[in-house]
C-alpha positions, 0 to 999 in steps of 0.5 A: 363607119368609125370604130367605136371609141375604146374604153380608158384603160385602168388607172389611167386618168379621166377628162375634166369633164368626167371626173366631176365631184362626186356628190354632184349626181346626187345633188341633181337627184336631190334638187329634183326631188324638191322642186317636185315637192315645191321646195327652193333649197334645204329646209333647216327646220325639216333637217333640225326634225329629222335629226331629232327623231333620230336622236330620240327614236327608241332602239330595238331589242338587241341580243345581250353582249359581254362587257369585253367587246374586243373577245367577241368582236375576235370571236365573230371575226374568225366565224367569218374566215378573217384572220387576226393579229393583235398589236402593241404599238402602231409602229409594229404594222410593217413588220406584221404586214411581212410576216402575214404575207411571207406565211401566206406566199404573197409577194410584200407589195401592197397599195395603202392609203396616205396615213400609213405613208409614216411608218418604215416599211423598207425596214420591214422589207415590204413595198407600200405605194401610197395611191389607190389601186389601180387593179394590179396590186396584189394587196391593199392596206387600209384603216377602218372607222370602227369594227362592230362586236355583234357580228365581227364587221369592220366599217370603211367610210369612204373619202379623198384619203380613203379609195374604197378600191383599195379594200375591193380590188386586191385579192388580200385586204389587211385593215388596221383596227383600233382596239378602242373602237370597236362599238357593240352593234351596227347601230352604235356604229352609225351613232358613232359616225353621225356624231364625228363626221355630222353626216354620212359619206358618199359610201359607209362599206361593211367587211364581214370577213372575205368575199363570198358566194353560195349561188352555185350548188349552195358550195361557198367560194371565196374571193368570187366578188371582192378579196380571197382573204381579209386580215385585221391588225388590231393596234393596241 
């Protein structure tokens, strides 16, 4: 009888023949829904209908908010148990970055995604390796495409550049805001995405603050399915 095969270790790479596109699943999905509906290829006429419904459907009530987005965004931030630190200048990140960790205890290495890979972080004395995580890493430093004033929220997309491990797997997540975009609601968010991107990612993920459960004696515990903590460099 032959032992059974062993799982790949982590970060360890895949086959050809595993690493296949992502989106490739979903096309067969896809492809199966329309030969049930009769339907040879994607319909231009159907896709034009639908993104006109979307464009003129009516939006809901929504609660009032303040014309200052950014003190409400701040505001519903610490609600959520995230921490924040407000920058000038872009170039400031690293040194923000050591000063977060060295008051928290954490060691000044971190996972970061590829745009980051400019700034001097030796000067700030943190160790950024610019890769996906690979489970070990004790922080990850990532953008975001927006932060939603409503309810505190920053918005992730997936993509090549952007490994969603990064801001799952480490026990810290520092996400860099722009300060120029952060929308009022979920809604204008996903305004926001269609009208820059034209379609939606294999993964939109939506950070309200550190991960958190109540399931066990309704007492909440954070860090129980994703990051203990979360904090936001919001850059100018």
């Amino acid at each position: 009888m032959s032992a059974p095969a062993r799982p790949p270790e982590r970060g360890a790479k895949q086959s050809p023949e595993r690493a296949q596109p992502a989106n490739r699943a979903r096309d067969n999905i896809l492809g199966r829904v329309r030969q049930a509906l009769g339907k040879t290829g994607p319909d231009p006429t159907a896709r034009e209908a639908a993104l006109a419904h979307i464009a003129t459907h009516p939006i809901g009530p929504r609660p009032a908010l303040p014309a200052d987005l950014r003190q409400r965004f701040l505001e519903n931030a610490a609600k959520l148990e995230s921490s924040v630190d407000q920058l000038a200048r872009r170039e400031e990140i690293p040194r923000a970055v050591a000063r977060y960790l060295t008051g928290i205890g954490v060691p000044p290495r971190a996972s970061g995604w590829p745009e980051f890979a400019d700034l001097p972080w030796g000067e700030a004395g943190v160790e950024v390796a610019i890769r996906p995580t690979q489970g070990q890493d004790p922080v990850g430093l990532t953008s975001v495409f927006c932060a939603i004033a409503e309810t505190g929220t920053v918005v992730v997309l997936a993509g090549p550049e952007a490994p969603t491990g990064t801001l799952l797997l480490p026990d810290t997540h520092i996400a860099v805001v722009d300060g120029s975009r952060i929308v009022a609601s979920m809604e204008d968010a996903f305004v926001l995405i269609r009208k820059e991107r034209g379609s939606l990612p294999r993964a939109v993920n939506m950070v309200s603050g550190p991960s958190r459960t109540g399931d066990i004696e309704q007492t909440i515990v954070l860090g129980a399915h994703g990051p203990f903590r979360v904090h936001l460099l919001i850059v100018g």
